[in-house]
C-alpha positions in Angstrom: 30.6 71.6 27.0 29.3 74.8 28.3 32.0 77.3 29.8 30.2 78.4 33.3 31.2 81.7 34.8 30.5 81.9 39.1 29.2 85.3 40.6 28.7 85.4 43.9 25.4 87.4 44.7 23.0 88.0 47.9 25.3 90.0 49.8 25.2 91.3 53.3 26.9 94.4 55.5 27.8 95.1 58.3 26.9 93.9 61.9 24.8 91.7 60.1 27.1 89.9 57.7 29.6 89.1 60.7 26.9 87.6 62.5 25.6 85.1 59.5 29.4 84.3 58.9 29.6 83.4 62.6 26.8 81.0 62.4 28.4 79.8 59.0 25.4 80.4 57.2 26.5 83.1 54.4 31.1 82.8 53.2 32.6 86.0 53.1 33.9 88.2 50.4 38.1 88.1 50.7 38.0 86.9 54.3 36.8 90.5 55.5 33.5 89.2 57.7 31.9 92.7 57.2 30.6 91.3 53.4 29.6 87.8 52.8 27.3 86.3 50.6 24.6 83.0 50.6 24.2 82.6 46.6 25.7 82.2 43.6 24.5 83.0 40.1 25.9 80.2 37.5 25.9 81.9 33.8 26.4 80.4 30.3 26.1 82.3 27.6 22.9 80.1 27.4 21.1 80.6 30.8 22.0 82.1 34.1 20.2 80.3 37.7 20.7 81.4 41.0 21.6 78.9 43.5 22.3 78.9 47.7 25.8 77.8 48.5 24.9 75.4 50.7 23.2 73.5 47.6 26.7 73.6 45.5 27.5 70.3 47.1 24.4 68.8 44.9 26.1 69.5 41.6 27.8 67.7 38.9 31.1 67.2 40.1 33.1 69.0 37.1 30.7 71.8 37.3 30.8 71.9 41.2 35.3 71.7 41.4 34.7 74.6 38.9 32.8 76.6 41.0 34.7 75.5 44.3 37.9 77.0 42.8 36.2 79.9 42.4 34.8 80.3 45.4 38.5 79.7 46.4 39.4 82.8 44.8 36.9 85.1 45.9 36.5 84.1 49.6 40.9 84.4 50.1 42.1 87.8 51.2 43.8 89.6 49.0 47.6 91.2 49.7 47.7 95.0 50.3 49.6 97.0 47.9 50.0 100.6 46.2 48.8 102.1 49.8 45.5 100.1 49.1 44.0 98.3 52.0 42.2 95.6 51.0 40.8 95.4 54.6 38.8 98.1 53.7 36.4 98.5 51.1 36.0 100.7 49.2 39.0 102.2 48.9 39.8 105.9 47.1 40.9 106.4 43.7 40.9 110.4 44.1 41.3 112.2 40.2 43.7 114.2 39.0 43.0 115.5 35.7 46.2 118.0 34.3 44.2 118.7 31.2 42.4 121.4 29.2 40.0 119.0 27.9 38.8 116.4 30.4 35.3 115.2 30.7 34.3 116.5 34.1 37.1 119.0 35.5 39.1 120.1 32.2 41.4 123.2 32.6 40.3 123.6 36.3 43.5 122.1 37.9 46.0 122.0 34.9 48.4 124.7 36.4 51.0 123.6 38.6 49.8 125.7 41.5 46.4 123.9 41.2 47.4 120.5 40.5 49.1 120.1 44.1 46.9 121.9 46.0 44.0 119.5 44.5 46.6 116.8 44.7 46.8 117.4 48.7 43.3 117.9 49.1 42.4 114.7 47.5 44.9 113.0 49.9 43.8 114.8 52.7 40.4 113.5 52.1 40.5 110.4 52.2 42.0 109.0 49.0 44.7 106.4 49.1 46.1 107.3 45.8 45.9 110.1 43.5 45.8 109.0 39.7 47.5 111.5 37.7 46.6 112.0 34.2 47.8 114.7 31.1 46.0 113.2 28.4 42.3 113.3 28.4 40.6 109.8 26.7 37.1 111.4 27.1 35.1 109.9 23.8 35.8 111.8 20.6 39.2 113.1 22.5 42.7 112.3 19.9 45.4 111.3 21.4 48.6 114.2 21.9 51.9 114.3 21.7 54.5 112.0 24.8 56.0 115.3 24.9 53.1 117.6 25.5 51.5 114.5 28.3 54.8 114.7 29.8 55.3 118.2 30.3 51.8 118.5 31.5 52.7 115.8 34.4 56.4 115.5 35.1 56.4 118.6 37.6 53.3 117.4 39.7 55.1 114.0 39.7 59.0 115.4 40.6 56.9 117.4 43.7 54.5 115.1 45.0 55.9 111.5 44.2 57.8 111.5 47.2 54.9 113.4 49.1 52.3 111.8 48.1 51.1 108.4 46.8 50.5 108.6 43.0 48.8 106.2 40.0 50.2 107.6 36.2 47.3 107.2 34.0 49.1 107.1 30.7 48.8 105.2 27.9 52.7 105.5 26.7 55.0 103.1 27.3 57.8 105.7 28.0 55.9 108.1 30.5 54.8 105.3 32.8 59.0 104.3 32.8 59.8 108.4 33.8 56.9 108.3 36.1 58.2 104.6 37.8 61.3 106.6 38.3 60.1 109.4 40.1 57.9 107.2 42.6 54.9 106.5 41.2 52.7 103.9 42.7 50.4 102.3 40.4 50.2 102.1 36.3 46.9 102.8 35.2 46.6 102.2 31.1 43.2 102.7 29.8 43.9 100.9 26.9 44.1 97.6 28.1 48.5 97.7 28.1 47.7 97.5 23.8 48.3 101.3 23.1 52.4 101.2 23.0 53.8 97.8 22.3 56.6 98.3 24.8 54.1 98.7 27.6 54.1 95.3 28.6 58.4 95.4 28.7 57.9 98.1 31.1 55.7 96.1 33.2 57.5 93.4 33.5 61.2 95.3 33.7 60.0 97.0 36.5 57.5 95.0 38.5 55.0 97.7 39.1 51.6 97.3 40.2 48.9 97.9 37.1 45.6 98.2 36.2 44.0 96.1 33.2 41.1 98.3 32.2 38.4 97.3 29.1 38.2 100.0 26.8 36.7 98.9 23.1 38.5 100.8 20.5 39.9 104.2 21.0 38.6 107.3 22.5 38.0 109.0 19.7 35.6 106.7 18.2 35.0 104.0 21.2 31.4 105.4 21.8 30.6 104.7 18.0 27.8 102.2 18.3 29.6 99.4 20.6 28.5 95.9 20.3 29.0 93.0 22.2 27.5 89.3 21.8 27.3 89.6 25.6 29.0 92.6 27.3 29.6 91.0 30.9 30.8 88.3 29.6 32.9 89.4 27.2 34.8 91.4 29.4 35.7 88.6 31.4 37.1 86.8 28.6 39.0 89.9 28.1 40.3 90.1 31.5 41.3 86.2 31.9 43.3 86.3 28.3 45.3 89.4 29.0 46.3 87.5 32.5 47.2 84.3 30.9 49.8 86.9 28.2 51.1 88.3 30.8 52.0 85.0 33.1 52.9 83.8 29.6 55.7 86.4 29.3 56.8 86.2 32.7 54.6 88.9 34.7 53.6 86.7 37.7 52.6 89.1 40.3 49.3 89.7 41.9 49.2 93.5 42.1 47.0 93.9 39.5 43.3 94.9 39.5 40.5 94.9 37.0 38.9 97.9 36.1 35.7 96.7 33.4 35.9 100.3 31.5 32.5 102.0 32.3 31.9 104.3 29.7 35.0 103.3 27.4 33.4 101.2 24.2 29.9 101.1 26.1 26.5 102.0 25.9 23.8 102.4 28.4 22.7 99.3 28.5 26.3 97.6 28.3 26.7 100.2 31.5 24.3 99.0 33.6 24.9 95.5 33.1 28.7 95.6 34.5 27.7 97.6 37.1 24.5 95.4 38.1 26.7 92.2 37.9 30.1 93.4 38.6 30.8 90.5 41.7 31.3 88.5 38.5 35.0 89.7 38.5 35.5 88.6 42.1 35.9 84.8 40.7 39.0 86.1 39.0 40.8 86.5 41.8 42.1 90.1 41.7 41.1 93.7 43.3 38.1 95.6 41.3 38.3 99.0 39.7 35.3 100.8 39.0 35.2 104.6 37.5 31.7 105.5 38.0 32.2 109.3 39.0 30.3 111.8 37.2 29.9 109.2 33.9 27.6 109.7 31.3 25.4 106.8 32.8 24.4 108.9 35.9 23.3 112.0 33.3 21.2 108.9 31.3 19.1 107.7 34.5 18.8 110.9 36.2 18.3 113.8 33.1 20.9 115.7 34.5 23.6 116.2 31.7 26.1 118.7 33.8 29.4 116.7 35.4 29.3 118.6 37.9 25.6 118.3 39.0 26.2 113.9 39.6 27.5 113.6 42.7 24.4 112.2 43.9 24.6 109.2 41.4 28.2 109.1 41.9 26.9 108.6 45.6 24.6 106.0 44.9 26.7 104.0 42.4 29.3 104.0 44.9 27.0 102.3 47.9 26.0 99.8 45.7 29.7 98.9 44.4 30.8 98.9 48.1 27.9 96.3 48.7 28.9 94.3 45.7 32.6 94.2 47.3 34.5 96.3 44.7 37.7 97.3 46.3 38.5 100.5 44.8 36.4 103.5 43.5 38.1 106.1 40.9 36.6 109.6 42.3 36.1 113.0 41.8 35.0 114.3 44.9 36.6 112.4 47.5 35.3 114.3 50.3 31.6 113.7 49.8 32.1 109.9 48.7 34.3 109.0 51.5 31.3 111.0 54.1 28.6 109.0 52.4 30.4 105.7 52.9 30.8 106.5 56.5 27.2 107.6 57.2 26.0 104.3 55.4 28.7 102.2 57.6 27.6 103.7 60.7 24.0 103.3 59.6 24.1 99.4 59.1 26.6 98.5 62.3 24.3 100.8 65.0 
């Protein structure tokens, strides 16, 4: 028998989507009326056919239970945690890079002066969480030394944990159990919780929230010609067997959320298809991460190759995640991604 995947597709905003909801005509997205849909795309690894929800009711009955516990899933609202509102999409993922080396913004905020004061602003701006990282996992970048990640983070941490709320992006299993213990909010492991075989002890010792992000192989050779037999789905294999290990060891919480990885193991092509179809993840009933600021993707389409010249596909990325229902946006510049969002807002509900 085939294994059928549901994304919900067709979506509307605004003023408009609460009035279709109203008239029961489209189901909304987390019970939040301001996004709802009207279809559904039902994918194989065979075929994919779109379908309106009022015609589910006309399917075979194992296929149609299948897709009604999905729609289960991605029509309940979903509990607020790690300062996230979940009423409100999308939420803020501002970036804190304490590194020499990162992609975008290395060596620009890796003092301790700088750090906070880029910290605060980020805050100040709009984010809902800072993610604090001292080890860049750009591709091509080698991994460093717990020491050298820990002295590059631990005084940002001890000053602003209690300040301000912080995500530790860290692959070691040790620096996310320091940073827990100074405050911090939100594990974010770009590996997937496979880098440090203790990771998922700490997880489950502690009960933190954490992210499960897709990365394929490591940074320093994860952009080496990445192949998939079919990249979206693939992913969500990925993301529904690391959830069944970690109910299987006793990590039964729901503050976790699903970050598919752009750029990490990924091609254009591979890119652009998670990002086109990324309400596929909504069926598995968790929040969605997406770091699409300043990535290599927005140089690709638009022929500008400086990080710091793609805040306009940042921009547009970022609308089209919001209007795909994607929770939570990792960003670099807060302040012009959070104004955009409200201009587009207050555009669709005049």
């Amino acid at each position: 028998m085939s294994r059928y995947y549901t994304r919900v597709c067709n979506f509307y905003y605004g003023k408009q989507s609460k009035k279709l909801v109203r008239k029961k005509k489209t189901v909304s997205l987390h019970n939040i009326d301001e996004i709802s849909f009207d279809q559904i795309e039902i994918i194989t690894r065979k075929s994919k056919k779109k379908i309106s929800i009022n015609k589910i009711k006309n399917l075979a009955k194992p296929l149609k239970n299948k897709i009604n516990l999905d729609l289960k899933k991605i029509s309940s609202r979903k509990k607020n945690f790690s300062n996230f509102n979940f009423e409100n999409i999308p939420n803020i993922l501002g970036v804190l890079n304490l590194t020499p080396d990162s992609f975008s913004d290395g060596g620009k905020f890796n003092t301790e002066k700088k750090g906070v004061k880029h910290a605060s602003h980020l805050f100040n701006s709009g984010a809902s969480l800072i993610d604090v990282g001292g080890e860049s996992t750009k591709p091509g970048s080698k991994k460093i030394k717990e020491n050298l990640e820990w002295t590059r983070v631990s005084r940002i941490l001890k000053l602003l944990g209690k300040k301000i709320p912080l995500s530790l992006d860290t692959r070691k299993s040790n620096i996310m159990k320091k940073g827990i213990k100074l405050g911090v909010k939100l594990i974010n492991d770009i590996s997937g919780l496979s880098f440090d075989s203790q990771t998922l002890k700490i997880l489950k010792k502690y009960q933190i929230p954490f992210v499960i992000h897709h990365s394929k192989g490591t940074p320093e050779y994860m952009q080496k010609n990445p192949t998939y037999k079919n990249e979206l789905l693939d992913v969500y294999d990925f993301f529904e067997e690391k959830i069944k290990l970690l109910r299987s060891i006793g990590i039964n919480h729901n503050n976790i959320i699903l970050d598919p990885g752009i750029g990490f193991g990924k091609n254009l092509k591979h890119n652009m298809s998670l990002i086109h179809n990324i309400s596929i993840f909504h069926s598995l009933g968790f929040p969605i991460l997406v770091g699409n600021s300043r990535k290599s993707f927005i140089g690709k389409l638009s022929g500008k190759n400086d990080t710091k010249l793609r805040i306009g596909g940042t921009m547009a990325s970022s609308i089209y995640l919001m209007m795909q229902g994607v929770q939570i946006l990792r960003i670099h510049d807060v302040n012009e991604i959070i104004q955009g969002i409200k201009v587009f807002k207050k555009i669709v509900n005049n």
